[in-house]
Structure formats: structure tokens, C-alpha cells
C-alpha positions in Angstrom: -34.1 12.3 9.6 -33.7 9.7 6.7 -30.6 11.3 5.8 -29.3 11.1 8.6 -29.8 7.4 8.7 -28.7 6.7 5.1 -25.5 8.7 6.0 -24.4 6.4 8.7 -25.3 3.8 6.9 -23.0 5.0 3.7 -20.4 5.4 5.9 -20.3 2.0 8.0 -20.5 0.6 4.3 -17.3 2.1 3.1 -15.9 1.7 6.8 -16.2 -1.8 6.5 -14.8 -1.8 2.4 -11.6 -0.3 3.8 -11.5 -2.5 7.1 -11.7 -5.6 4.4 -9.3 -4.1 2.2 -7.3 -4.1 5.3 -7.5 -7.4 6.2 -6.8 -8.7 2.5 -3.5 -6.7 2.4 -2.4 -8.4 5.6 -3.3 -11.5 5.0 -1.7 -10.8 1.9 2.0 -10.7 3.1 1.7 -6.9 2.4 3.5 -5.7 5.5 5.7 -9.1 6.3 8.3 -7.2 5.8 9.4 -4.3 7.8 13.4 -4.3 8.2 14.0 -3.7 4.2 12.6 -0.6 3.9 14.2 1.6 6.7 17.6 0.0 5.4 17.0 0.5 1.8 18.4 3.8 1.8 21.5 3.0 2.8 22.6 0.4 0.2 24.3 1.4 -3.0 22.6 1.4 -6.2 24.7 -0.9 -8.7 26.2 0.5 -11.2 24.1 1.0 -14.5 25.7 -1.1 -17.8 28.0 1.1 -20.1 26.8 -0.9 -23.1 25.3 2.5 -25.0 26.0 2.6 -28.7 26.6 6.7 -29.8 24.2 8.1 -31.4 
């Protein structure tokens, strides 16, 4: 039976470590922005410098 309650108390523990890590990343400005991301795709790369030297 003491497993059993040190279990659910191990898991609440690292339940609550991710719910805060949550929190931090969204108070971070982690997800603030959703539009880029589903559009990056679709814009064109720029074109990489032609400055090599031969070898």
C-alpha cells in the first residue's frame, strides 16, 4: 500500500513540473505566434551567395 501512495505522489510531482513548464513557455511568448508557421512553407528560400573560392 505505501507504493501505491508514493506512486501517486511521484506522479502529481512530475504532473505539476510539466504543468509549470507549461505555464513558463506561455507566459514566455512561446506560442504568440501562430500564423508564421503554417505559412512558412510557402515562402521562397533566398538565394544562397555565390561567393565560393575553388578549391
Amino acid at each position: 500500500m505505501a507504493v501505491i501512495i508514493f506512486l501517486v505522489i511521484a506522479a502529481l510531482l512530475v504532473a505539476g513540473g510539466f504543468l509549470m513548464s507549461f505555464f513558463w513557455a506561455t507566459n514566455d511568448g512561446q506560442f504568440d505566434d501562430t500564423y508564421t508557421p503554417s505559412v512558412r512553407i510557402l515562402f521562397d528560400d533566398e538565394k544562397p551567395a555565390e561567393n565560393h573560392k575553388p578549391l
